[in-house]
C-alpha positions, 0 to 999 in steps of 0.5 A: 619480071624475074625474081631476081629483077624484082629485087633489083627493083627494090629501093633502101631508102624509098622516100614513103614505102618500107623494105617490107612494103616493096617486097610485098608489093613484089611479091617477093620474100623479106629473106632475099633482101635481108641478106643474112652473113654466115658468121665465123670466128675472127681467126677463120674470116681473117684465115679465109680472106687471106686464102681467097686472095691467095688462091686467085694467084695460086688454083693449085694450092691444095689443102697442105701446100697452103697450110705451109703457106699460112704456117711458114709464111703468115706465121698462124698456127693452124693445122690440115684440118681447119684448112681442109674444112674453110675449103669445102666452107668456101666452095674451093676446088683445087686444080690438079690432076686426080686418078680416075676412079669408076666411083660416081656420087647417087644423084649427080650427072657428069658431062664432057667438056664441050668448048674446046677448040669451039670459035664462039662467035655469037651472044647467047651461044655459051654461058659460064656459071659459077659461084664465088666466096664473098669475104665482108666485114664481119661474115661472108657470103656467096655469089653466084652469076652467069656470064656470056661468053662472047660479049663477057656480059654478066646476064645475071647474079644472085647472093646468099648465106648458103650454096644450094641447088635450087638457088642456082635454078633460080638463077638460071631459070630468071636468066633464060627468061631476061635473055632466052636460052644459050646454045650451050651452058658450061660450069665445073662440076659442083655438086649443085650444077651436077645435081638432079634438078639443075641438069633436068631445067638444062635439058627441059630448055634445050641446052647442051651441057659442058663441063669443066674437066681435070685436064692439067699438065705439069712442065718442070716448074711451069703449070700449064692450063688445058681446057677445064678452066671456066676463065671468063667468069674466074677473071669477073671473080678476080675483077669484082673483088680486086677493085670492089670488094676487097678495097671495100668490104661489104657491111651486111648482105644488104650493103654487099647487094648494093655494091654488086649491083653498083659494080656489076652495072660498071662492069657491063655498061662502062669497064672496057675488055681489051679481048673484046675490042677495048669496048664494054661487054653491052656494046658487043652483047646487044649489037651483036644480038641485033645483027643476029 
């Protein structure tokens, strides 16, 4: 089994073997079940909740624009400079055209976007990718999952404290061996999907890169999106914490692997997707694979 399908294995309350006992028995590490919430204080978990909500309607919200909107709007009195900071905390990337420059960062690989005008027609042709900020009750956490494109599976997910990059290949790498490798993988380009050991286990399995760009165009008062945007797994991000995580806040890391477990499960088994047929993304993902 995959690391991650080990700790899925795992039962809080087993009727005779304690957590400790099941991860030994799985070989997996106590620190993947005993999720750990980043602490903040009050006024900045009560800040980054309001902004995560927000930025859901609004990508293109950069640093001043919702300072304005925390200051002129909610009443709190904050600065740029808290702002700008829970943003980089929160793994935020707001949407707007940039200049160009010629400056690239040492150790990080940039690929074009590949999906534009491509008919996807086939499970296991595209996997999305990314990572969302997770508010709880007292703390937060991040999420990470892989999508497929065709049929909106979630084929896997990962929480932790922390964004790292060998977190990430960890949840490549147990998807490509639940599911096989995808023709194509795309993600934007954060500095974990960009770096030396993510872009090396793409390539050692063969798969094609795409990554979201910059590409979007500004009409009068209308934004108009082009084709950076990584929307399958944005509209799960919107899913996933409209109708569970926000009705509910997760109590501990433990509490909120339980509620991702139980909702991911919903999502893939049960929730129907009016772009796929009014079915759930199982039913397309495993008929599909089946007449492939």
């Amino acid at each position: 089994m995959s690391t991650t399908e080990k700790r899925q294995k795992v039962v809080k309350s087993h009727p005779r073997l304690s957590l400790d006992e099941q991860c030994n028995l799985l070989t997996i590490h106590r620190s993947g079940i005993y999720y750990k919430p980043q602490g903040e204080s009050a006024l900045n978990l009560q800040l980054m909740k309001i902004i995560d909500e927000y930025f859901m309607e609004h990508p293109y919200f950069g640093v001043e624009r919702m300072t304005d909107y925390l200051r002129l709007d909610k009443g709190f009195k904050i600065n740029k400079k808290r702002i700008r900071r829970l943003y980089r905390l929160m793994g935020i990337q707001t949407i707007y055209p940039k200049r160009k420059t010629t400056i690239h960062q040492k150790g990080r690989h940039i690929y074009p976007y590949l999906l534009r005008n491509m008919k996807i027609e086939r499970p296991n042709q595209v996997w999305q990718t990314d990572i969302s900020y997770i508010p709880m009750y007292k703390g937060f956490m991040y999420l990470a999952a892989i999508i497929d494109v065709k049929s909106r599976k979630i084929l896997n997910w990962s929480i932790s404290n922390s964004m790292t990059a060998e977190w990430c290949v960890e949840l490549l790498e147990d998807t490509i061996q639940k599911h096989g490798a995808p023709e194509i993988h795309n993600s934007d380009q954060g500095s974990q999907y960009t770096s030396d050991i993510y872009i090396n286990t793409l390539k050692q399995n063969k798969i094609k890169i795409s990554m979201d760009g910059k590409d979007l165009r500004l009409r009068g008062e209308n934004i108009v999106f082009g084709y950076l945007n990584n929307i399958y797994i944005e509209r799960f991000w919107r899913s996933i914490k409209q109708e569970k995580i926000y009705l509910n806040p997760p109590n501990g890391g433990l509490d909120l692997y339980e509620k991702v477990k139980e909702y991911i499960s919903f999502y893939n088994t049960k929730r129907r997707h009016t772009e796929i047929g009014k079915v759930p993304p199982n039913e397309i993902f495993y008929q599909k694979a089946i007449a492939c």
